[in-house]
C-alpha positions in Angstrom: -196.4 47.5 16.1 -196.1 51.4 16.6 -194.3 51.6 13.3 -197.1 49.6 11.5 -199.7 52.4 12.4 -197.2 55.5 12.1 -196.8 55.9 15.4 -193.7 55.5 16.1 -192.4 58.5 15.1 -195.1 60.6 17.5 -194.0 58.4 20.6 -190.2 59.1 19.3 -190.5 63.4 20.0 -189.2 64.4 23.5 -190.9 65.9 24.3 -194.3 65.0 23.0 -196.6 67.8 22.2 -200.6 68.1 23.2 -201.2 67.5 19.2 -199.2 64.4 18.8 -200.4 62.7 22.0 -203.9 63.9 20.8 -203.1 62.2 17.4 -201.6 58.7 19.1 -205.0 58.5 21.3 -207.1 59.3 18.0 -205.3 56.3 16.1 -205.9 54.0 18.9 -209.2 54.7 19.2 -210.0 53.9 15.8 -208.5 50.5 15.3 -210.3 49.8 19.3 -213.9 50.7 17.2 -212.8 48.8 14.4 -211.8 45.8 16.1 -215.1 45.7 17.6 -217.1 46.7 14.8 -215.5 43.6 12.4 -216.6 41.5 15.7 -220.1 42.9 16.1 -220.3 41.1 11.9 -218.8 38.0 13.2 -221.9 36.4 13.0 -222.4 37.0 9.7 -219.7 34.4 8.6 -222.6 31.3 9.4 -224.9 33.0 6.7 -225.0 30.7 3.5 -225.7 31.9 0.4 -228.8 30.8 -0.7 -228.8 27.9 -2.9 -231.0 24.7 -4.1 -229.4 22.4 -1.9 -230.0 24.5 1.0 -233.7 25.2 0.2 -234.0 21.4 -0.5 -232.8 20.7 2.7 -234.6 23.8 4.4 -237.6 21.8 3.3 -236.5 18.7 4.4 -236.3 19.4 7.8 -239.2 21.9 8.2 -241.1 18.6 7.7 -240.8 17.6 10.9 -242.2 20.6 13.1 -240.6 21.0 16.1 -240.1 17.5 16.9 -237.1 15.9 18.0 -235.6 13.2 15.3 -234.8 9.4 16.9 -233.1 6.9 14.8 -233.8 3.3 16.5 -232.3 -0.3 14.5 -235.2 -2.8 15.2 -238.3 -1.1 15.4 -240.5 -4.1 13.5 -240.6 -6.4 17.1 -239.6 -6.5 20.6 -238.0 -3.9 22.5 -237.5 -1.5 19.6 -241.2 -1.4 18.2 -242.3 -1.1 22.4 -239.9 1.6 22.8 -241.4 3.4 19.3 -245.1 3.2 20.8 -243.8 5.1 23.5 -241.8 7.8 21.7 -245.1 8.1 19.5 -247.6 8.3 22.0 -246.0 11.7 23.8 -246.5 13.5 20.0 -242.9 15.0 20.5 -240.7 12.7 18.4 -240.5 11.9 15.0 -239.1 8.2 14.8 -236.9 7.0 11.7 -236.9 3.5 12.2 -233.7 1.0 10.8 -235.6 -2.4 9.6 -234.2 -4.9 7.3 -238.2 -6.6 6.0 -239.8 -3.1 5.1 -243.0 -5.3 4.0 -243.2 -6.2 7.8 -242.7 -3.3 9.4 -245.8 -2.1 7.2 -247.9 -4.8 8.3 -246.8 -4.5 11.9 -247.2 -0.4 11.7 -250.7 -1.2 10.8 -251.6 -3.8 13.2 -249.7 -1.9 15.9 -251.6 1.8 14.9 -248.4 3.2 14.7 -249.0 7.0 13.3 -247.7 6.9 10.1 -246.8 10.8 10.3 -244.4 10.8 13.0 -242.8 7.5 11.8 -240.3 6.9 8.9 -239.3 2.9 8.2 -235.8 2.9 6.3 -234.0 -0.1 5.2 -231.2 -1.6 7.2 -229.6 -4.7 7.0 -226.9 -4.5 10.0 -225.4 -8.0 8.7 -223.7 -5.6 5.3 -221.5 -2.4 6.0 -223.1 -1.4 2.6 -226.1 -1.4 3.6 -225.4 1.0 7.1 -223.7 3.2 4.8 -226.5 3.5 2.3 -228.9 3.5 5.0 -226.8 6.8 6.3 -226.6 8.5 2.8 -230.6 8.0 3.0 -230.7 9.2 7.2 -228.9 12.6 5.9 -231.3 12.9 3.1 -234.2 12.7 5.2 -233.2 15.0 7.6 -233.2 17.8 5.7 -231.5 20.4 7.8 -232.6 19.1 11.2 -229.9 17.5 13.8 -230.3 13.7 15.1 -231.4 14.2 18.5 -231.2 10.3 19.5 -229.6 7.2 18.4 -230.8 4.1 20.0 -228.4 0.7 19.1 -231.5 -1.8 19.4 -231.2 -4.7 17.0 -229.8 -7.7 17.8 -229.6 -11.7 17.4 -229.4 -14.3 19.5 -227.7 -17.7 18.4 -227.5 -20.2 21.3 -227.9 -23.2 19.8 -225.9 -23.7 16.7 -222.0 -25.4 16.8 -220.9 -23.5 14.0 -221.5 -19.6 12.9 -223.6 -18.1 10.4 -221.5 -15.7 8.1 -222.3 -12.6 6.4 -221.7 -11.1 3.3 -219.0 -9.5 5.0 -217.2 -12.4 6.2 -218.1 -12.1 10.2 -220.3 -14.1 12.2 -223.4 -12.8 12.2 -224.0 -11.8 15.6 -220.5 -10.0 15.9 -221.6 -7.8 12.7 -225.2 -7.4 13.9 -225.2 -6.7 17.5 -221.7 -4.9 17.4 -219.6 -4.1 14.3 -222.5 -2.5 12.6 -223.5 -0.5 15.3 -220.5 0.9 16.1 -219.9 2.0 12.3 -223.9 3.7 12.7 -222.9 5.8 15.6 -219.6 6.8 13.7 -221.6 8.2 11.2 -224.6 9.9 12.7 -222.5 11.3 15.1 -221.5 14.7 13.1 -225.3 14.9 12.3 -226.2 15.4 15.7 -224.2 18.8 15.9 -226.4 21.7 16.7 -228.9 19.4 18.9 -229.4 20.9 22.5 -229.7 17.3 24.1 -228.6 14.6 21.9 -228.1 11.3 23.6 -227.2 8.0 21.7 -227.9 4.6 23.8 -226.5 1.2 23.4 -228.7 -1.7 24.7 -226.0 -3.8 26.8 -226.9 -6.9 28.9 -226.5 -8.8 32.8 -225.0 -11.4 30.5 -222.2 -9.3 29.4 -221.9 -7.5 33.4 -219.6 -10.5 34.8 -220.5 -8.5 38.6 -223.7 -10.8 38.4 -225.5 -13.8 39.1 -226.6 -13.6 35.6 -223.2 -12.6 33.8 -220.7 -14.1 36.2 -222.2 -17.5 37.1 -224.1 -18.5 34.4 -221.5 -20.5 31.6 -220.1 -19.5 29.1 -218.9 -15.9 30.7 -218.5 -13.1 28.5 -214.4 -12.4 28.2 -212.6 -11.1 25.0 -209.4 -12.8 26.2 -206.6 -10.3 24.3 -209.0 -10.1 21.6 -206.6 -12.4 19.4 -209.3 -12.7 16.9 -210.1 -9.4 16.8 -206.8 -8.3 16.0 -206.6 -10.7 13.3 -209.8 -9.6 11.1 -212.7 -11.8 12.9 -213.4 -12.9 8.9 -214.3 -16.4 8.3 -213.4 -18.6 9.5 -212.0 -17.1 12.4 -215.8 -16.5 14.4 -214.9 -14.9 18.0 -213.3 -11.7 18.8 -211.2 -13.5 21.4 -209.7 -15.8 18.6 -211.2 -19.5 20.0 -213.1 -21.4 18.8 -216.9 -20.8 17.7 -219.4 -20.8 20.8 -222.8 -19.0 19.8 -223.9 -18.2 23.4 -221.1 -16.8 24.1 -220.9 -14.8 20.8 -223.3 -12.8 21.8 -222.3 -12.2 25.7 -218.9 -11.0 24.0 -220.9 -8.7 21.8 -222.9 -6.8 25.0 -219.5 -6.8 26.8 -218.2 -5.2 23.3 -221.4 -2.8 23.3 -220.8 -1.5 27.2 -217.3 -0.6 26.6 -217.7 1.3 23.4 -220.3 3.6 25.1 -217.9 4.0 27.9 -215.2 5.0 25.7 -217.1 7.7 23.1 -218.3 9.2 26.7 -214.6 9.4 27.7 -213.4 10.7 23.9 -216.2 13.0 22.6 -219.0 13.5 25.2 -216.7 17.2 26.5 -216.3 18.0 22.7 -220.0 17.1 21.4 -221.6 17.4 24.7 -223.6 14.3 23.6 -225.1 12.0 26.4 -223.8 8.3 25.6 -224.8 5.6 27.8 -225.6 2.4 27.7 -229.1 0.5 29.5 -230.5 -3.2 30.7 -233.8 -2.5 30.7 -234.1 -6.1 32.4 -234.7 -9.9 30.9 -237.3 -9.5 28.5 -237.7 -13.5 28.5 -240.8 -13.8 25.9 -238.8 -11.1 23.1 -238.4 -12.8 19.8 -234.5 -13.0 20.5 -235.2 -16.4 22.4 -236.6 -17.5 19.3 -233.4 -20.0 18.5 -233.9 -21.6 21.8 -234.7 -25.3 22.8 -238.7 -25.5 22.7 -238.7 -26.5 26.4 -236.5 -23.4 27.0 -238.9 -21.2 25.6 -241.2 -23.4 27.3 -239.9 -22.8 31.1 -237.4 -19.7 31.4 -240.4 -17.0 31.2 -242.0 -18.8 34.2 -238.8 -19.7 35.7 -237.8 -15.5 35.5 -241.4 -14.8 36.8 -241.8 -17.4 40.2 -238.2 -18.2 41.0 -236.1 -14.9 40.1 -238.4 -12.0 39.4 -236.4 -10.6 37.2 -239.0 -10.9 34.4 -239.7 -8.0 32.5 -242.9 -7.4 29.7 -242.4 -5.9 26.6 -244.3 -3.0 27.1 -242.4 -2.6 30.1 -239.0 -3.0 29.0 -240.0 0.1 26.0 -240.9 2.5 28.8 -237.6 1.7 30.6 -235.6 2.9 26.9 -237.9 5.4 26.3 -237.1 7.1 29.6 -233.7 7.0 28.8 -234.1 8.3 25.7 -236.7 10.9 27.5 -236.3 11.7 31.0 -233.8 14.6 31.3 -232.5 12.8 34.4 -231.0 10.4 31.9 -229.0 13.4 30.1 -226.2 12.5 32.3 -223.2 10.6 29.8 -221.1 7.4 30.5 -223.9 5.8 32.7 -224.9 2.5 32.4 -228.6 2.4 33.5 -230.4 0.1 35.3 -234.1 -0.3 37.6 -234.4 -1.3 41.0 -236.6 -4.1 41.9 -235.4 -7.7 43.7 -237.1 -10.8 43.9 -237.7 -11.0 47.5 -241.2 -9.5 48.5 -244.5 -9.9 47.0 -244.0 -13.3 45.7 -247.3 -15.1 47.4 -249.3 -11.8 45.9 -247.7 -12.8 42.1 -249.4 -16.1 42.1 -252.7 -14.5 41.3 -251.2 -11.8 38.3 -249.0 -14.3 36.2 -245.8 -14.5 39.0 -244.5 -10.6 38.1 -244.2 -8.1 40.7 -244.3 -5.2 40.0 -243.1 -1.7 41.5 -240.1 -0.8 43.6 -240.6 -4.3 45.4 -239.4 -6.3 41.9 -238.1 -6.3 38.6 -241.1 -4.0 37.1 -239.4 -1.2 39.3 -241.2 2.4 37.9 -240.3 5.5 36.6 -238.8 6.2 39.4 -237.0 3.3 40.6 -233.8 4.5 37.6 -230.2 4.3 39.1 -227.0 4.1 37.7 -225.9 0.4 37.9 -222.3 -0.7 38.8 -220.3 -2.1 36.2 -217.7 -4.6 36.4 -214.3 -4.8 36.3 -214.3 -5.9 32.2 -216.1 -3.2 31.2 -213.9 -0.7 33.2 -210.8 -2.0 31.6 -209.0 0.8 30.1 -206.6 -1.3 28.6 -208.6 -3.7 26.2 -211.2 -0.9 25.8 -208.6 0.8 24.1 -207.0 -2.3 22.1 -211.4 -3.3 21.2 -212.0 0.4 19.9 -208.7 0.2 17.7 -209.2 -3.5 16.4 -213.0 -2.4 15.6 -212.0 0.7 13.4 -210.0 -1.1 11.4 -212.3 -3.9 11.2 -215.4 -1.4 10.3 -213.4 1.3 8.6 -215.4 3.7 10.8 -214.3 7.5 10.4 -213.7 9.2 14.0 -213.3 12.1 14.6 -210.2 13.7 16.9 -210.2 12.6 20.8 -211.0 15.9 22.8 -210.0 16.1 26.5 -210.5 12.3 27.8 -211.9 11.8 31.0 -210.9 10.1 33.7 -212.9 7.0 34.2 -214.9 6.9 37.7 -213.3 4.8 40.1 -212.7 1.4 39.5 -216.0 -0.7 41.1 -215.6 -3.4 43.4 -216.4 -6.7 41.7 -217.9 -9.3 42.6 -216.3 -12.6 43.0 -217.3 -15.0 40.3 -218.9 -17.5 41.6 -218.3 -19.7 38.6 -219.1 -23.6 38.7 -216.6 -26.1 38.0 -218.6 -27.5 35.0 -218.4 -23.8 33.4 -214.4 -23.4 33.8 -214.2 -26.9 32.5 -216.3 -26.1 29.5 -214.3 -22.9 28.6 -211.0 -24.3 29.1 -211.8 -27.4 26.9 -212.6 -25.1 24.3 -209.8 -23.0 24.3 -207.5 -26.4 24.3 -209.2 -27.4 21.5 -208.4 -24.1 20.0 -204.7 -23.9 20.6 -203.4 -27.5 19.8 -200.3 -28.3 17.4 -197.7 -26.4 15.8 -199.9 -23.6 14.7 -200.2 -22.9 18.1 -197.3 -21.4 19.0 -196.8 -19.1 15.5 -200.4 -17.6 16.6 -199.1 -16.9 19.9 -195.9 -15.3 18.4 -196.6 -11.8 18.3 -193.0 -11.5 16.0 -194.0 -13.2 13.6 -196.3 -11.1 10.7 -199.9 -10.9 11.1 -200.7 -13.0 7.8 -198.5 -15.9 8.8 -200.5 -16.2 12.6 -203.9 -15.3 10.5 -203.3 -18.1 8.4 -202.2 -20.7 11.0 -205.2 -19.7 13.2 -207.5 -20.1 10.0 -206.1 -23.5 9.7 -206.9 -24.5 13.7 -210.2 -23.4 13.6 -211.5 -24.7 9.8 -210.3 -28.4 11.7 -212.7 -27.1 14.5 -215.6 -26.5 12.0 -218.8 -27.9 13.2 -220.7 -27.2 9.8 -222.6 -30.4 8.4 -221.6 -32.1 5.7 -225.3 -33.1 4.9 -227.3 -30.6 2.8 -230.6 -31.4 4.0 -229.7 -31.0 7.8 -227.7 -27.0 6.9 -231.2 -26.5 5.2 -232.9 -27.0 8.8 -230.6 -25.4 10.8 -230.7 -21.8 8.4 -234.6 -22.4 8.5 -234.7 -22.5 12.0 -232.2 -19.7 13.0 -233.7 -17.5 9.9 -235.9 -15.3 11.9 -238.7 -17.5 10.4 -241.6 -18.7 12.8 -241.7 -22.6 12.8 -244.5 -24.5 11.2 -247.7 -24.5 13.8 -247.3 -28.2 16.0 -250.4 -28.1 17.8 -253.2 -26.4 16.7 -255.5 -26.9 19.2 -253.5 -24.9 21.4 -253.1 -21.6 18.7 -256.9 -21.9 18.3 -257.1 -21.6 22.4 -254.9 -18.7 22.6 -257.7 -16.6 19.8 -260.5 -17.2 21.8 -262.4 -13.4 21.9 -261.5 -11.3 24.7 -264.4 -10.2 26.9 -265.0 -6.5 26.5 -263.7 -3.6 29.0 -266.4 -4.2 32.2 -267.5 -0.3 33.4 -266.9 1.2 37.0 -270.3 0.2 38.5 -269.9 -3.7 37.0 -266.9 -4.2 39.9 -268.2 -2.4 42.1 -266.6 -4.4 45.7 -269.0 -4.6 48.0 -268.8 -2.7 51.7 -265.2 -2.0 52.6 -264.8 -1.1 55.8 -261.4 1.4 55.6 -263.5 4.9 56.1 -262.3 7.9 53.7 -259.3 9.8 55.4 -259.7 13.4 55.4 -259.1 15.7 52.3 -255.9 15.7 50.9 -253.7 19.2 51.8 -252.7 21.4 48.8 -252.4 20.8 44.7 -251.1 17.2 43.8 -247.5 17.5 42.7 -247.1 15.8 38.8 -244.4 13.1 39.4 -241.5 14.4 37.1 -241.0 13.0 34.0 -244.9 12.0 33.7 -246.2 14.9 31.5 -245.7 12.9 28.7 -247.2 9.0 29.1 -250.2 9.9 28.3 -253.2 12.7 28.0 -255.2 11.6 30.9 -254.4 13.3 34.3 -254.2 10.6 37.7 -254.4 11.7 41.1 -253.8 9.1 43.4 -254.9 10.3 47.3 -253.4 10.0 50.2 -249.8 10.0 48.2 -251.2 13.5 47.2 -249.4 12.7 43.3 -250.2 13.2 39.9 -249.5 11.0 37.0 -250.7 10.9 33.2 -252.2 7.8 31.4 -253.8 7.0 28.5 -257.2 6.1 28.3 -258.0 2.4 28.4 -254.7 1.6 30.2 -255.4 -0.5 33.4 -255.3 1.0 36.6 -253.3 -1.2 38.4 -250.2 -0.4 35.3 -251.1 3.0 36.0 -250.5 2.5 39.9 -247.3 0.6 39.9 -246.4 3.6 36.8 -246.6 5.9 40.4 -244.7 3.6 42.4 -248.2 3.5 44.3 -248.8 0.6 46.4 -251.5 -1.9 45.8 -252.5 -5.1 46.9 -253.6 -8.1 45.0 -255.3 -10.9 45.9 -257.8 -12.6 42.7 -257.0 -10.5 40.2 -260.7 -10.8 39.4 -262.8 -8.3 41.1 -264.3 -10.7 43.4 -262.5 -10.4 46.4 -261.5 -6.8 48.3 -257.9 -7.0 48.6 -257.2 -4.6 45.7 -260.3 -2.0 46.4 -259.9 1.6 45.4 -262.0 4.5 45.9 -263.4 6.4 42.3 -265.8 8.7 43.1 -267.2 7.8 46.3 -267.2 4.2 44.9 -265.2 1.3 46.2 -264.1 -0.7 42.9 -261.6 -3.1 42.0 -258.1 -2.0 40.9 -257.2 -5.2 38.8 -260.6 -4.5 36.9 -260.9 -0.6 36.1 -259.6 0.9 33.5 -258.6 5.0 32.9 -261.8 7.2 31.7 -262.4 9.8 29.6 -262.0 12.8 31.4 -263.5 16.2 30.5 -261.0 18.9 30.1 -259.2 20.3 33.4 -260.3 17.6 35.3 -259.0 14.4 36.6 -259.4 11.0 37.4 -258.9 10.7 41.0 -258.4 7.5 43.3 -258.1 6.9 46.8 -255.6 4.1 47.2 -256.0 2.3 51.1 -253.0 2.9 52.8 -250.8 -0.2 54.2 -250.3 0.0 58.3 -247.1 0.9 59.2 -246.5 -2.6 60.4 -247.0 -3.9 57.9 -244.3 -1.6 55.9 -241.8 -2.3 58.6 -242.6 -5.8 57.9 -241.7 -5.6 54.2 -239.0 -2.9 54.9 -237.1 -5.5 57.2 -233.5 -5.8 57.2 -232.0 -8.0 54.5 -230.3 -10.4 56.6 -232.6 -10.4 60.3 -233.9 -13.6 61.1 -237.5 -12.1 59.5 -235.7 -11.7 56.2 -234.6 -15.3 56.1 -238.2 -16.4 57.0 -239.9 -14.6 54.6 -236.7 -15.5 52.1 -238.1 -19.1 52.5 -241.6 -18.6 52.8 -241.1 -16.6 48.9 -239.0 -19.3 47.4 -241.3 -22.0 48.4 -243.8 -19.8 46.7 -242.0 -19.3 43.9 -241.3 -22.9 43.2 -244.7 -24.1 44.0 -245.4 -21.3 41.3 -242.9 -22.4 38.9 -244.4 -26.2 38.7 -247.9 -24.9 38.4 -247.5 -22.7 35.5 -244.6 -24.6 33.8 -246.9 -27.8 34.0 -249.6 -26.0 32.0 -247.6 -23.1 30.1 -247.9 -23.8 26.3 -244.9 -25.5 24.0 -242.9 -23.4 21.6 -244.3 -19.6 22.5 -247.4 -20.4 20.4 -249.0 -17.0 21.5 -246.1 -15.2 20.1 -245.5 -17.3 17.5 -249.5 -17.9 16.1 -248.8 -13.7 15.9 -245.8 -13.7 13.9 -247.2 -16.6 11.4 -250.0 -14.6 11.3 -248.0 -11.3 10.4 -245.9 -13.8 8.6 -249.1 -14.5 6.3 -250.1 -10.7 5.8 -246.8 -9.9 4.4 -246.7 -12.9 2.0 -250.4 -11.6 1.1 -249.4 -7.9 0.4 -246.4 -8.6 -1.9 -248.6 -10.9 -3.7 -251.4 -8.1 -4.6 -249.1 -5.7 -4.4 -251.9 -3.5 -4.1 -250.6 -0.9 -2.1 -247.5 0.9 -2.0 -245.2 0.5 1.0 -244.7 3.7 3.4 -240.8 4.0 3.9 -237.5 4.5 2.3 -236.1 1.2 1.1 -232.4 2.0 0.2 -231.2 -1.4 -1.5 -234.0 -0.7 -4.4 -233.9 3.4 -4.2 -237.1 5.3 -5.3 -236.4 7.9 -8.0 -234.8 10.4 -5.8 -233.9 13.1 -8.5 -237.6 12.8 -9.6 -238.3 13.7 -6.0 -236.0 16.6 -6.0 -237.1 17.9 -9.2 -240.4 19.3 -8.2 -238.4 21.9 -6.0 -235.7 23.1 -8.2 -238.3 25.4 -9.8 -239.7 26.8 -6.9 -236.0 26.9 -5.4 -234.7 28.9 -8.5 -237.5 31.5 -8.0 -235.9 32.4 -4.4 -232.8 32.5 -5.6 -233.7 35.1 -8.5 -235.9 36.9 -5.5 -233.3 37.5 -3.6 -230.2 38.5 -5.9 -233.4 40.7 -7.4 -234.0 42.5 -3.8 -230.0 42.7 -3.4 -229.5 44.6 -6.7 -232.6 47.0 -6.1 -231.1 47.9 -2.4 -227.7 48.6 -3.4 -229.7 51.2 -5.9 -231.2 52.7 -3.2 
């Protein structure tokens, strides 16, 4: 080292004289200042040159503001066009939507009054890899040079009632592709375009069905289970349907794919969240039981399991609902935390005689509407925690998907394993899955799939050979033509008319503070409330209308028009219901010195730096002890009576008058149905979006900024030549 700097003949002299040390310090002292001098230019080395590309993008991206970007797959229905209200309504996100109809998600945008502005429809058919890639080449175009901040995995199908699978163009079973393979190729791509976001978070919807630590995943048949995902292994191509390699059962299908979902997330937490710092986690934002994905059920199904979830369970969950739930996640900065699989609170054992009079929800802490607040992070069970087969499903998927990953960094360990809950499975269900796995595994072929010796293509093609003897597909034309009609996504022909003509019947316009005014109510005003009201945190967003509700002494916002009693159980304040119809007092609140009904009053127009303030009746302490009682006292197990019976007398009421086929929902998609059919045929207005199976001229897009982009480039290697002059 010495010698390198000519200094090792100073340090040789004995002895060494004042000049040479002088000299040896003076040599150190300038590589010290130019060591830190070439470091103080380190930053230089991220300066690009300027160039079109970079000015395109530049462009790009300034398009947005300073709005976060959100990609969401399934934004035209459901839980992914609820969750895009949200995101819209706080003005702070910019939503790129995945759809695969592009003429439908215009129609719905402008029944919905979605702001065109901060919302970006893209094609995306999830049942074709080429289309998720093309829909990526388009996402990076778009973007400019802005990161993703979010990626939500939405879309999904649900095929329940068919014997044999639908294929893709890929060769897998449609809801394998849909709900899991393509996803998990999406996040492997917009993963590198989230770099240089300060909180980007991507969320895969996961299920109770595919949670086996459940009443809902474990003892409902069939269970979700990828076995030693056999199938998996082999290809999952046609005809080989499940990932578990058995044969084809479409309920299940779908369980395994929200079991597949849930244990991806928890392995790119455990591979990449240290390396990216990306928040991935996975959410049940509850059983949305009137979505579109029950639209393949049994018309009696559809008929019964929203009442059923309402007045026997609780567990049922609105729309609108269910979008604020994924919104939060996407939102709330408590949800920044990674490798959480989030859940709400809310049982079904209080409040049930109260939900008789507001369509059998509850809502609040005390049921399955639980609020903002009411977030944990739920247990998972002991199949989603399995190390093992998470690692076997994230190899077997790569290969399957081609997806591009990049280098594990750091894995952490998992948390520690949960205790599960023994399935309580019937007899009928274990009889049901072993039959079909016997049926499965019969013969000669048997045995050379279960050799694991033997090469891949000999057990693929003796499993292929099980299975096509297995194939439920009918031989009759006419009845494959019903069964793709019905499972298309289509809304079935209109079967009673009288009872879509009730459901349009006008809606009676918004009644004003003094039309509900409640009579004398005898609770006197408490005194004034002590000190500022505290904004409940995550609030500042859900609307532009400030809420003070007294004596809680807390702040909410709201949007104007919204119902108070949404904007109550929003709080986590607690109100009672009786009517539902302004006539009785049960549900009185106090609005400027006024006693009104809660169930009839809507948010105001406020002027600006005030608020709308009400003064909710508190509930006597007894009367919280009451509904605060232990779980298992003799009180619990009377009121746990008392509610059921409530529930079921609940349950035969509405079911006995609920209408066939979800004609509200489906009168609403025939008539969407009919508004897309109508633009096509004018054709009278161009579509807002990207569709990228039928690109729009693209370099004619670009062209209009090459001339302006040339100009700064001769600008600048002009102001470079006339300061090196200087």
């Amino acid at each position: 080292w010495l010698k390198q700097f000519g200094l090792e003949g100073s340090c040789a002299q004995e002895p060494c004289s004042g000049i040479s040390q002088g000299m040896i310090m003076l040599r150190c002292s300038s590589l010290w200042l130019l060591l830190q001098a070439a470091q103080g230019f380190e930053w230089m080395a991220h300066i690009k040159a300027p160039s079109i590309g970079n000015l395109l993008k530049s462009h790009m991206g300034s398009r947005f503001g300073d709005k976060k970007l959100v990609v969401i797959t399934g934004t035209s229905s459901g839980l992914g066009l609820a969750t895009t209200k949200a995101l819209l309504r706080t003005e702070k996100y910019h939503v790129i939507g995945g759809v695969r109809n592009l003429e439908k998600m215009s129609v719905v945008a402008e029944e919905e009054g979605l702001n065109l502005e901060h919302f970006t429809p893209v094609h995306l058919d999830l049942a074709s890899f080429a289309s998720v890639h093309k829909f990526v080449e388009e996402l990076e175009k778009l973007r400019g040079d802005r990161p993703i901040d979010r990626l939500a995995c939405n879309a999904a199908v649900y095929q329940p009632t068919l014997d044999y699978p639908k294929w893709t163009e890929d060769g897998h079973e449609q809801q394998h592709q849909i709900n899991y393979f393509s996803h998990f190729l999406l996040t492997s791509k917009v993963m590198p375009m989230m770099e240089g976001s300060d909180d980007a978070r991507i969320c895969m919807l996961g299920s109770v069905t595919g949670n086996d630590n459940t009443v809902g995943g474990g003892g409902v048949y069939p269970i979700a289970d990828l076995k030693e995902l056999d199938g998996l292994e082999l290809g999952c191509k046609k005809p080989i349907a499940m990932m578990d390699g058995y044969n084809f059962n479409g309920a299940k299908a779908y369980k395994d794919t929200k079991l597949a979902c849930m244990m991806t997330c928890n392995m790119l937490h455990e591979r990449f969240h240290r390396s990216t710092g990306i928040a991935f986690s996975s959410v049940y934002p509850g059983c949305i039981a009137e979505t579109p994905l029950f639209r393949e059920k049994r018309p009696w199904f559809r008929k019964l399991f929203p009442v059923f979830m309402k007045y026997i369970t609780g567990g049922f969950v609105g729309e609108e609902e269910a979008g604020q739930r994924l919104f939060q996640v996407l939102h709330d900065p408590r949800c920044r935390k990674s490798g959480v699989y989030w859940g709400w609170n809310g049982g079904p054992r209080e409040g049930r005689e109260d939900s008789l009079e507001k369509g059998g929800q509850i809502t609040g802490a005390g049921g399955a509407g639980g609020g903002w607040d009411s977030i944990f992070e739920n247990d998972q069970s002991g199949k989603v925690l399995n190390k093992d087969l998470m690692m076997k499903l994230w190899k077997y998927t790569t290969e399957v998907t081609g997806a591009d990953w990049p280098e594990a960094f750091l894995p952490k360990s998992p948390c520690p394993t949960l205790k599960v809950i023994e399935a309580a499975t019937s007899i009928l269900g274990v009889i049901e899955e072993r039959a079909r796995m016997e049926a499965s595994r019969q013969g000669e072929g048997a045995e050379i799939v279960a050799n694991r010796d033997l090469p891949r293509e000999e057990r693929r093609k003796s499993l292929e050979q099980m299975l096509l003897a297995l194939d439920k597909t009918p031989k009759d034309q006419k009845q494959l033509e019903d069964d793709l009609l019905r499972t298309s996504g289509m809304a079935p022909a209109a079967q009673k008319e009288v009872n879509v003509v009730k459901q349009f019947k006008p809606v009676s316009t918004q009644a004003s503070i003094e039309d509900v005014v409640v009579p004398e109510v005898d609770d006197p005003l408490l005194e004034e409330e002590k000190g500022p009201p505290k904004m409940i945190p995550g609030h500042e967003l859900l609307g532009d209308t400030p809420v003070v509700f007294q004596p809680q002494n807390v702040m909410t916002m709201a949007r104007v028009g919204q119902p108070l009693s949404e904007v109550a159980s929003q709080a986590d304040v607690f109100i009672r219901y009786k009517c539902r119809k302004g006539e009785c007092k049960t549900c009185a609140v106090n609005i400027d010195g006024k006693w009104v009904s809660a169930c009839q009053t809507k948010i105001e127009p406020q002027a600006p730096g005030q608020h709308f303030a009400v003064r909710v009746r508190l509930v006597s302490e007894a009367q919280k002890r009451k509904e605060k009682v232990a779980f298992f006292s003799p009180e619990s197990v009377k009121d746990g009576f008392f509610n059921n019976a409530w529930g079921m007398f609940g349950f035969v009421k509405e079911g006995i008058a609920a209408d066939d086929d979800f004609e509200v929902r489906m009168a609403r998609e025939r008539r969407i149905q009919q508004l897309v059919a109508e633009k096509a045929k004018h054709g009278s207005q161009k579509l807002r979006g990207v569709r990228v199976d039928a690109p729009v001229d693209q370099e004619g897009e670009s062209n209009k900024f090459i001339v302006p982009a040339m100009f700064g480039v001769f600008g600048f290697m002009l102001a470079m030549v006339q300061s090196m002059n200087a």
